[in-house]
N, C-alpha and C positions, 0 to 999 in steps of 0.2 A: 719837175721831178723831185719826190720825196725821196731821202735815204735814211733810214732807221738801223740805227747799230744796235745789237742787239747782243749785250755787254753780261747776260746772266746762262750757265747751264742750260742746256736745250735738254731736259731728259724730266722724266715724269711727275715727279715733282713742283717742274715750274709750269707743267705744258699748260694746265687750265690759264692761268695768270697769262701765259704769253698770248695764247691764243686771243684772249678778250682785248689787252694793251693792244696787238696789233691788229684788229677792226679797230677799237677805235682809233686808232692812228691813222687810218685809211681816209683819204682823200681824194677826190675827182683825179685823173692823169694818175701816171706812173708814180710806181712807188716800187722801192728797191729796199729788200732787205739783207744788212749786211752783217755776215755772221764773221766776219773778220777776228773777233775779238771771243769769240764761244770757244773755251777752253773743254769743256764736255756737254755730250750730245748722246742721247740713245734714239732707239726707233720711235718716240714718240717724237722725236722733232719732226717727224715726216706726216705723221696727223696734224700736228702743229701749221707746218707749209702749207700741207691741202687744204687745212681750215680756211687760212688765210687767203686762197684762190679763191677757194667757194664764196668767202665775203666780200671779195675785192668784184667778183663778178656780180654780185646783188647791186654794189657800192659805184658800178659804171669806174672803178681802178682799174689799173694793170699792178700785177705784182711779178717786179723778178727779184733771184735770188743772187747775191754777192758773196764769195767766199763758204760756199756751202763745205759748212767738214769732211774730210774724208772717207770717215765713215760712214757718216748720213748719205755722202755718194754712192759708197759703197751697200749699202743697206737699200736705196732707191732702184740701184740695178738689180740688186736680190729681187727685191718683188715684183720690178716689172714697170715701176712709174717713174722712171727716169724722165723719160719721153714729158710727162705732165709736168715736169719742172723746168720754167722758163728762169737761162740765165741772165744776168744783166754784161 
């Protein structure tokens, strides 16, 4: 199992960058990403996560999520896709 901390802003500004860094970080078997360390975050971290499922399932990964922000929680149950988000 991979664990990727993911130590920069999750909000629009980074989301292209994150989203690319974490395909390529993807790897065969599980991969966890940990937002332990994500001091801010808006709705685009949630395109961000989806991205990252949609290439982990091309990539034959699993990706769950660690320490997902609160908001981002919160914002995921606003729209409905909680449910698509596997936690670690």
């Amino acid at each position: 199992m991979g664990r990727l901390v993911i130590k920069v802003p999750l909000v629009m500004a980074n989301a292209r960058g994150l989203l690319e860094a974490g395909r390529s970080a993807l790897q065969p078997g599980e991969q966890v990403f940990d937002f332990s360390e994500v001091t801010e975050a808006d709705s685009s971290a949630l395109a961000v996560m989806l991205g990252w499922l949609r290439a982990a399932a091309l990539s034959r990964s699993t990706v769950k999520f660690a320490q997902i922000p609160n908001g981002v929680v919160s914002l995921a149950e606003l729209y409905g896709v909680t449910d698509l988000l596997p936690l670690a």
